[in-house]
N, CA, C and O atoms as a GROMACS GRO file, in nm:
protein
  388
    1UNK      N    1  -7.464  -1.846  17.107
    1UNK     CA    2  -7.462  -1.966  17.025
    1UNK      C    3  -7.385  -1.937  16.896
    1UNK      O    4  -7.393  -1.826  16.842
    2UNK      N    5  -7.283  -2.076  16.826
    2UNK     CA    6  -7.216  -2.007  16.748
    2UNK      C    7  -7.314  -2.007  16.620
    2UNK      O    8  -7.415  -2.077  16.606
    3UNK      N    9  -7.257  -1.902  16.520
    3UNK     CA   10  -7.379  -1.928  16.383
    3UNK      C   11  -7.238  -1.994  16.246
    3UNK      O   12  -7.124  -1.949  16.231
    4UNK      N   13  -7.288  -2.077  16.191
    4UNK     CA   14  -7.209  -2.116  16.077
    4UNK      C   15  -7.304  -2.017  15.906
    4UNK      O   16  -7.418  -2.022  15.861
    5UNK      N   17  -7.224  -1.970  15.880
    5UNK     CA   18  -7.219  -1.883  15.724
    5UNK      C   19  -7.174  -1.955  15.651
    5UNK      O   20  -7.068  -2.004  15.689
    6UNK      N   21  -7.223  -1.998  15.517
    6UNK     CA   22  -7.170  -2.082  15.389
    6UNK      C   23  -7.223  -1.946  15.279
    6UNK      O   24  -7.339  -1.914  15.254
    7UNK      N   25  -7.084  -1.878  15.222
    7UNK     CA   26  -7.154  -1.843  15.095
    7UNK      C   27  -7.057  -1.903  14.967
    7UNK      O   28  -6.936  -1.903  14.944
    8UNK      N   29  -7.167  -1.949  14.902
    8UNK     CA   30  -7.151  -1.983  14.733
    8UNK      C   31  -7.222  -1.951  14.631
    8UNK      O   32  -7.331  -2.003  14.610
    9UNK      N   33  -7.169  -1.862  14.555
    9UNK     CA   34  -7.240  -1.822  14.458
    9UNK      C   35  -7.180  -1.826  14.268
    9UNK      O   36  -7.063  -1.844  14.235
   10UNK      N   37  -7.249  -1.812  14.211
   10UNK     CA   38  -7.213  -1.859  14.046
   10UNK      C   39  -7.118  -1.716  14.019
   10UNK      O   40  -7.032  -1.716  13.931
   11UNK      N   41  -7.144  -1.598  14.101
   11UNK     CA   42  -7.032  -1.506  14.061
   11UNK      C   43  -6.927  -1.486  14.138
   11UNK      O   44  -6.845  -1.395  14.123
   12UNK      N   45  -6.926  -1.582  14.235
   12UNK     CA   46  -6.777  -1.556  14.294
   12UNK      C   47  -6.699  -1.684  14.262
   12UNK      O   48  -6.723  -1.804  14.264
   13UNK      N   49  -6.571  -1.588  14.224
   13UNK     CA   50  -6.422  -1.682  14.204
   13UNK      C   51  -6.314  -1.666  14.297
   13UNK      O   52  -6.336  -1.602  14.400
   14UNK      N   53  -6.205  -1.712  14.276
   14UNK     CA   54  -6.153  -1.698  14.338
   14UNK      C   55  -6.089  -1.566  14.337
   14UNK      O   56  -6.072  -1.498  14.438
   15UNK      N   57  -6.068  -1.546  14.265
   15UNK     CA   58  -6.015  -1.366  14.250
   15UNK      C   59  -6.082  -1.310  14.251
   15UNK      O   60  -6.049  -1.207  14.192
   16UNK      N   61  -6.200  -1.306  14.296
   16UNK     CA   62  -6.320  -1.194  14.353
   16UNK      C   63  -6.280  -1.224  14.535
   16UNK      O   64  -6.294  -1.129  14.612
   17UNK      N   65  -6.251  -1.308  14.567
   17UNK     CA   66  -6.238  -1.365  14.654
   17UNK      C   67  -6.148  -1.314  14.734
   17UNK      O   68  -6.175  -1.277  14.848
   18UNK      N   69  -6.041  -1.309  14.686
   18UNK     CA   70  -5.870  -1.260  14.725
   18UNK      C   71  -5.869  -1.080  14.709
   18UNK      O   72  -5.780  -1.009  14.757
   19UNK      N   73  -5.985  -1.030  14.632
   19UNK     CA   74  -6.019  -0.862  14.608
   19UNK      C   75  -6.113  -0.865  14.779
   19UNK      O   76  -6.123  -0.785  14.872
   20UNK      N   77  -6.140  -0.934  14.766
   20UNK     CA   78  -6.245  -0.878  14.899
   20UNK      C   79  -6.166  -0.906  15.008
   20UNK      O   80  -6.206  -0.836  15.101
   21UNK      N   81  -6.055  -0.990  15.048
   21UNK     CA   82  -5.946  -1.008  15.158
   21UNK      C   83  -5.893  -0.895  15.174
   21UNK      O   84  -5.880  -0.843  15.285
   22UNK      N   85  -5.838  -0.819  15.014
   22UNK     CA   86  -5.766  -0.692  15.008
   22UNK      C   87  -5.828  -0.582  15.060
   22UNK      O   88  -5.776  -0.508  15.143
   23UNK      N   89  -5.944  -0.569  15.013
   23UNK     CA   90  -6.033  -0.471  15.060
   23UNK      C   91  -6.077  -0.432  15.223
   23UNK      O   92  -6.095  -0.321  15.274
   24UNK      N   93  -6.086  -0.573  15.285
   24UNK     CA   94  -6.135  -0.604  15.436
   24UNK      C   95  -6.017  -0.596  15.516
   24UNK      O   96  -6.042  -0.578  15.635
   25UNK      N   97  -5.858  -0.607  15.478
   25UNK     CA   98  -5.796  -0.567  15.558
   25UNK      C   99  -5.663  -0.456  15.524
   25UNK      O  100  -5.557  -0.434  15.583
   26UNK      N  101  -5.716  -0.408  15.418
   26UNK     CA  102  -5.650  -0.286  15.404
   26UNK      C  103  -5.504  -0.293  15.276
   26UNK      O  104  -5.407  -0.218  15.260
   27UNK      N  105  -5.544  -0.406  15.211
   27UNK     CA  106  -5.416  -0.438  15.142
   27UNK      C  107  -5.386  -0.595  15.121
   27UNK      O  108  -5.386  -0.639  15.006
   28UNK      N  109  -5.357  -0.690  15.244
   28UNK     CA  110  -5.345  -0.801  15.275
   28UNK      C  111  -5.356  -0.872  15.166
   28UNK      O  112  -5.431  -0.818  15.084
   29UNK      N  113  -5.295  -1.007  15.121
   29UNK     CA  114  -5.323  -1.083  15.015
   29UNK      C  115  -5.408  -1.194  15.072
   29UNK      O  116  -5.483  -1.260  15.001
   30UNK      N  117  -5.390  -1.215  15.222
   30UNK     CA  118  -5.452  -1.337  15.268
   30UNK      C  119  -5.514  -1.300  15.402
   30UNK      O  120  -5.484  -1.196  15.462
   31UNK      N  121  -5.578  -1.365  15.436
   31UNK     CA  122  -5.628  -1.326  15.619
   31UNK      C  123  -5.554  -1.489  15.700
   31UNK      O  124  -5.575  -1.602  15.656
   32UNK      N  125  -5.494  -1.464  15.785
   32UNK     CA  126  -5.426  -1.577  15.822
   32UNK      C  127  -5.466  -1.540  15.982
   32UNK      O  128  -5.360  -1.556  16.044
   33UNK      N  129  -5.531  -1.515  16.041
   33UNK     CA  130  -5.568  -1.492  16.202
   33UNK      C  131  -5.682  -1.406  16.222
   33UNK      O  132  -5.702  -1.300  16.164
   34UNK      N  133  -5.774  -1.474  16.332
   34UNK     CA  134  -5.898  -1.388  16.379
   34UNK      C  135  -5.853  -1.249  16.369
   34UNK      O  136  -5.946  -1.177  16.331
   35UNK      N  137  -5.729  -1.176  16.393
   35UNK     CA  138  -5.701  -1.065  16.380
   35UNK      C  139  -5.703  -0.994  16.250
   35UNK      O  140  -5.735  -0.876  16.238
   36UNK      N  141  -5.669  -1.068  16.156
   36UNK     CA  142  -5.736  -1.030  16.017
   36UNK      C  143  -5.862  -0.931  15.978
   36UNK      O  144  -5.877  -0.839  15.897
   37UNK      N  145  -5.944  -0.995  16.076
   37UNK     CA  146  -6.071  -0.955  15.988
   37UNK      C  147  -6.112  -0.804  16.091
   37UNK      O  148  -6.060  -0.748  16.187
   38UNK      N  149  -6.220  -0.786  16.018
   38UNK     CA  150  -6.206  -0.625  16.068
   38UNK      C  151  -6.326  -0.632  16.191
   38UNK      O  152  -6.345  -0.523  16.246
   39UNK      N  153  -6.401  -0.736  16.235
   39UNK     CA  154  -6.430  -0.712  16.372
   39UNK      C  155  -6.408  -0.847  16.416
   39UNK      O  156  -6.348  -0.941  16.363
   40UNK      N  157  -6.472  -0.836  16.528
   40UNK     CA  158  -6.407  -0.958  16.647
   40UNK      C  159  -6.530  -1.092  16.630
   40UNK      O  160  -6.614  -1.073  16.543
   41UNK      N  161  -6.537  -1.181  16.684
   41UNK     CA  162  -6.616  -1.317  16.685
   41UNK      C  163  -6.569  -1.425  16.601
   41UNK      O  164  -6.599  -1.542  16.626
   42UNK      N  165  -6.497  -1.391  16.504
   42UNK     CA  166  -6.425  -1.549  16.393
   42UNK      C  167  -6.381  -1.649  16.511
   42UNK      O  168  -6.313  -1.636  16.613
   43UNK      N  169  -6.450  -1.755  16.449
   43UNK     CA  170  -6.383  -1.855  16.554
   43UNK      C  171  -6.332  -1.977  16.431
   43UNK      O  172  -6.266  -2.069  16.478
   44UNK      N  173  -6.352  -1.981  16.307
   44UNK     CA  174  -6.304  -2.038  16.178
   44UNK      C  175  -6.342  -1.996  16.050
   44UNK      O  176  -6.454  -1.945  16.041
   45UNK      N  177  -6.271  -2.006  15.948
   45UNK     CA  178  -6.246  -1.932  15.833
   45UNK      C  179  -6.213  -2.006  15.723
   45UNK      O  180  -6.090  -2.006  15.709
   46UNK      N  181  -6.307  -2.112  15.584
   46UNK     CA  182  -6.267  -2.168  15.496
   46UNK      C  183  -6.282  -2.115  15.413
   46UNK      O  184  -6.361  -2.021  15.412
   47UNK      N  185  -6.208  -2.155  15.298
   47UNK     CA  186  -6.263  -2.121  15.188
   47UNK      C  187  -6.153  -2.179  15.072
   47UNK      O  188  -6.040  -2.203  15.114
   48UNK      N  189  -6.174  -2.198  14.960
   48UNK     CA  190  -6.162  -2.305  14.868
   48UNK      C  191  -6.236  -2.376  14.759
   48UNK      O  192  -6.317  -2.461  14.798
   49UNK      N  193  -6.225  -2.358  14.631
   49UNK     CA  194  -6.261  -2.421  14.561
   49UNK      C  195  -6.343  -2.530  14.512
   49UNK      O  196  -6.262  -2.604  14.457
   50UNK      N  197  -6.480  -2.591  14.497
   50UNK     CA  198  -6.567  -2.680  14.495
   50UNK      C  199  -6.570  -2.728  14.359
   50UNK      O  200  -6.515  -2.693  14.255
   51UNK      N  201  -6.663  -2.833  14.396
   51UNK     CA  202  -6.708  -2.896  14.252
   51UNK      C  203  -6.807  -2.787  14.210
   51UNK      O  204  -6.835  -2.785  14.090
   52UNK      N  205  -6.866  -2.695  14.290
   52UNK     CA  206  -6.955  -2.643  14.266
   52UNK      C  207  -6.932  -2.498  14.221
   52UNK      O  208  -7.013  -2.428  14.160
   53UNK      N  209  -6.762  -2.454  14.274
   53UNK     CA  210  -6.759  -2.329  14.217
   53UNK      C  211  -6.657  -2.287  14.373
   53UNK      O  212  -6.604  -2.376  14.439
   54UNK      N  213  -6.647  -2.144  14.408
   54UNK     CA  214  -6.521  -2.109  14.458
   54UNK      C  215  -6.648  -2.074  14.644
   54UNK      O  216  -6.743  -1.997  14.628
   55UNK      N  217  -6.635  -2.115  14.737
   55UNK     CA  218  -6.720  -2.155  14.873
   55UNK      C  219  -6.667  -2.071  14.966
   55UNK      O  220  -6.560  -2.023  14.929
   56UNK      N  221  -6.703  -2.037  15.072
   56UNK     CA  222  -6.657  -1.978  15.207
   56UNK      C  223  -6.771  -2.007  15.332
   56UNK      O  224  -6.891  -1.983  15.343
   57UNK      N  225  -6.661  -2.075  15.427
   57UNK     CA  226  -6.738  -2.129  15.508
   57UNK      C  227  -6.652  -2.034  15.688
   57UNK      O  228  -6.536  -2.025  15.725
   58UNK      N  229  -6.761  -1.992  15.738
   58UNK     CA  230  -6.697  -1.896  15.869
   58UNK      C  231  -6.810  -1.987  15.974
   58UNK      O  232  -6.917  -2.020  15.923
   59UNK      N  233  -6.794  -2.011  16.062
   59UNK     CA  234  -6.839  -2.031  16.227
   59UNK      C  235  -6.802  -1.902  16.274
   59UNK      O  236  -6.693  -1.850  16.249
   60UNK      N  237  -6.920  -1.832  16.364
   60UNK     CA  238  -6.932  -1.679  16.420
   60UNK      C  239  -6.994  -1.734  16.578
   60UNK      O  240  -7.082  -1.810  16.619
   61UNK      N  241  -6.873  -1.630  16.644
   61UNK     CA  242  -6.949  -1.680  16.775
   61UNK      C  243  -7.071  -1.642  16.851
   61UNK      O  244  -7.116  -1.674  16.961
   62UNK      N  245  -7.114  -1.550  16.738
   62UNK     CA  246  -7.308  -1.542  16.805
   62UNK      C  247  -7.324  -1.432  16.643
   62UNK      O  248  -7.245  -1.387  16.560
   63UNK      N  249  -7.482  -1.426  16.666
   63UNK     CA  250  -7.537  -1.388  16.558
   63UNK      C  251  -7.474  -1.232  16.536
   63UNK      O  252  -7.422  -1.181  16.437
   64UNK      N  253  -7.491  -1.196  16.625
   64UNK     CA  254  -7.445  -1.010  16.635
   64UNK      C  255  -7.314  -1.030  16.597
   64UNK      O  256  -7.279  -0.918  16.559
   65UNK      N  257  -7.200  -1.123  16.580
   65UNK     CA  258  -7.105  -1.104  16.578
   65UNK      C  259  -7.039  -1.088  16.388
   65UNK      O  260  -6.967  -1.014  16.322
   66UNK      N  261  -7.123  -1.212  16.369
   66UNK     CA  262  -7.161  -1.251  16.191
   66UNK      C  263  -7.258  -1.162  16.136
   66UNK      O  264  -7.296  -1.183  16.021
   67UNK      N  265  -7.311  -1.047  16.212
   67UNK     CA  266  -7.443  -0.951  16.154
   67UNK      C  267  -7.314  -0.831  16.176
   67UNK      O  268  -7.287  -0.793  16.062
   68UNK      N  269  -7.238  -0.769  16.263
   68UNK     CA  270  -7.114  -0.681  16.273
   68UNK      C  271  -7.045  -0.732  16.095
   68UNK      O  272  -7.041  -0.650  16.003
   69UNK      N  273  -7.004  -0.864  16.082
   69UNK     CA  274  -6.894  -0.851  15.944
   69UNK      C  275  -7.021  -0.838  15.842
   69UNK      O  276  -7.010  -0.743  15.764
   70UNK      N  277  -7.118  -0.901  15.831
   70UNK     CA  278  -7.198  -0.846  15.717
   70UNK      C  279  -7.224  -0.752  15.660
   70UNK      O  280  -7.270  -0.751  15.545
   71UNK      N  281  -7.189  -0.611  15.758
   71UNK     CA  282  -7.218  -0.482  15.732
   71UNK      C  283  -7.077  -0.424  15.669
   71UNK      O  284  -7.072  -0.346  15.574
   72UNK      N  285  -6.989  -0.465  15.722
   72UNK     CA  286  -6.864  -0.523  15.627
   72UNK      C  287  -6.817  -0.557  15.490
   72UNK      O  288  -6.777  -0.502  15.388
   73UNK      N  289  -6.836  -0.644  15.526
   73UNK     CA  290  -6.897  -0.764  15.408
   73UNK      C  291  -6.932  -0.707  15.249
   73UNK      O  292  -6.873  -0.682  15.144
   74UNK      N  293  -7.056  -0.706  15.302
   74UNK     CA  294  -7.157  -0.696  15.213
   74UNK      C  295  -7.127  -0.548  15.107
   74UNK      O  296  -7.141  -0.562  14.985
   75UNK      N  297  -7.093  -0.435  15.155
   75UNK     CA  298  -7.054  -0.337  15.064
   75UNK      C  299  -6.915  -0.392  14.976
   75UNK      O  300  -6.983  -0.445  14.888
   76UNK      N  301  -6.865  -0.402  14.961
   76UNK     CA  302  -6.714  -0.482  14.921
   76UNK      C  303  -6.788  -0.549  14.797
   76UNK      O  304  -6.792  -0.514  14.679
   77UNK      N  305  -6.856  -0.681  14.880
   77UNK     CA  306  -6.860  -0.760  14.738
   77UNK      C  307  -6.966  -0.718  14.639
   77UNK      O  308  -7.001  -0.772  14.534
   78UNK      N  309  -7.018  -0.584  14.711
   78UNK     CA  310  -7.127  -0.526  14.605
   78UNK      C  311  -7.028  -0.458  14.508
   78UNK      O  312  -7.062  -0.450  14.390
   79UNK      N  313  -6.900  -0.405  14.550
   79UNK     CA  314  -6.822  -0.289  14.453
   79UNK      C  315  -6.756  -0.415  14.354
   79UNK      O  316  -6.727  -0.372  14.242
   80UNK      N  317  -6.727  -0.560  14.372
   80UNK     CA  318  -6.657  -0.614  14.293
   80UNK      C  319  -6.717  -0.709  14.213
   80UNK      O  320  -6.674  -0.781  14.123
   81UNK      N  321  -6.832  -0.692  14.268
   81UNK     CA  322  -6.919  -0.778  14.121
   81UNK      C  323  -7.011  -0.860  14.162
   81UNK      O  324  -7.103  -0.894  14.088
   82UNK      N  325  -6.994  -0.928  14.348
   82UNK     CA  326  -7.019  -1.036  14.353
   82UNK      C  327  -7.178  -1.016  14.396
   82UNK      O  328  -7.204  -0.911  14.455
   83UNK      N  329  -7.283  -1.107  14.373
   83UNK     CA  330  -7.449  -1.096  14.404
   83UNK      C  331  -7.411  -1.239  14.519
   83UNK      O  332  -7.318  -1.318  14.534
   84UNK      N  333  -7.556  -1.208  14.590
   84UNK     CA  334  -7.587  -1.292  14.682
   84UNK      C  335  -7.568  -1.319  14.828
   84UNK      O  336  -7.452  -1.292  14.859
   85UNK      N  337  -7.603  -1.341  14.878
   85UNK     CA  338  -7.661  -1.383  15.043
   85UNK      C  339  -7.586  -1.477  15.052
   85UNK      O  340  -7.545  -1.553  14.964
   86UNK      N  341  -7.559  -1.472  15.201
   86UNK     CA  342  -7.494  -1.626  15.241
   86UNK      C  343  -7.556  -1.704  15.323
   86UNK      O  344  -7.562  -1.646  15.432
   87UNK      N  345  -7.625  -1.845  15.328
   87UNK     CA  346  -7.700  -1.880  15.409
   87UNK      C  347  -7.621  -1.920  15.566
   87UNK      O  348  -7.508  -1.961  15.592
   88UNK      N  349  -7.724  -1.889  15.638
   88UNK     CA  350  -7.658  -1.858  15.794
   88UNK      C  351  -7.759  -1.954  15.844
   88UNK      O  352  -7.866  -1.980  15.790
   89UNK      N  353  -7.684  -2.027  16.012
   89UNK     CA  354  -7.776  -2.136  16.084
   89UNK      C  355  -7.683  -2.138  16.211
   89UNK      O  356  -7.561  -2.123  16.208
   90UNK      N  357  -7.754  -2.157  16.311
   90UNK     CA  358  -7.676  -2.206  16.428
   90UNK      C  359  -7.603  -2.317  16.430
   90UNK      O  360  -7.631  -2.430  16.390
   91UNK      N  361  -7.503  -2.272  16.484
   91UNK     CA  362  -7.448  -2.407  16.480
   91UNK      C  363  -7.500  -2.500  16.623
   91UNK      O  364  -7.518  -2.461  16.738
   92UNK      N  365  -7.512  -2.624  16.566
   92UNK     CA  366  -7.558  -2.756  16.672
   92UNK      C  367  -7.453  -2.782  16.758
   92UNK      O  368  -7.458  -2.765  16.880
   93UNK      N  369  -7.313  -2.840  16.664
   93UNK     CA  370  -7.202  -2.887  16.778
   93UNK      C  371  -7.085  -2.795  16.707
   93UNK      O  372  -7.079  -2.797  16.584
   94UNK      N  373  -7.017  -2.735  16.763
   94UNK     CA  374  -6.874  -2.660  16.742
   94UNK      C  375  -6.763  -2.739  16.771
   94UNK      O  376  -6.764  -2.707  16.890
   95UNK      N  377  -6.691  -2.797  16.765
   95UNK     CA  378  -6.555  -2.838  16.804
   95UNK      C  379  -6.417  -2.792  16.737
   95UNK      O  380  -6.401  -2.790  16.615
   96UNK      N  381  -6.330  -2.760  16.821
   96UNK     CA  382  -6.231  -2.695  16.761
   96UNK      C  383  -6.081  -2.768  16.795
   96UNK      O  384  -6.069  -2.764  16.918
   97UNK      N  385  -6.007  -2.808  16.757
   97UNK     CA  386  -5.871  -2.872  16.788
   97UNK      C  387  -5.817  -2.753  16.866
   97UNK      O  388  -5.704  -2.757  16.914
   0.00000   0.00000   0.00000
């Protein structure tokens, strides 16, 4: 089942944002393909600016797959400043163009 990840938090910007792209693929300024990221399951990848502050939104194609990048993840935005969890949920309906 796929899982949808939303993280937003008051310490991430966008240039915390674009440090952790660099970091996750070795240099990169941007991730532009499931091949980007450093394990396998991305099945979509947002992220962008809110009223609320700077957002990232991923669809994972099963939990183990979004629990693989967390371990990822999660050291990175500890070295660049950023706090917080991202809330995670199954997704109901997936559709993809």
């Amino acid at each position: 089942m796929a899982v949808v990840a939303v993280f937003q938090a008051p310490s991430l910007t966008q240039e915390q944002y674009e440090k952790s792209v660099s970091r996750l693929t070795g240099g990169k300024s941007r991730m532009e393909s499931p091949a980007d990221w450093p394990v396998e399951g991305l099945l979509a990848h947002i992220a962008g600016e809110g009223e609320n502050g700077f957002r990232v939104v991923d669809v994972w194609e099963s939990e183990d797959a979004f629990r693989r990048f967390g371990e990822k993840l999660m050291p990175v935005l500890q070295e660049i400043g950023v706090e917080g969890q991202p809330e995670s949920y199954p997704a109901h309906t997936f559709v993809s163009a």
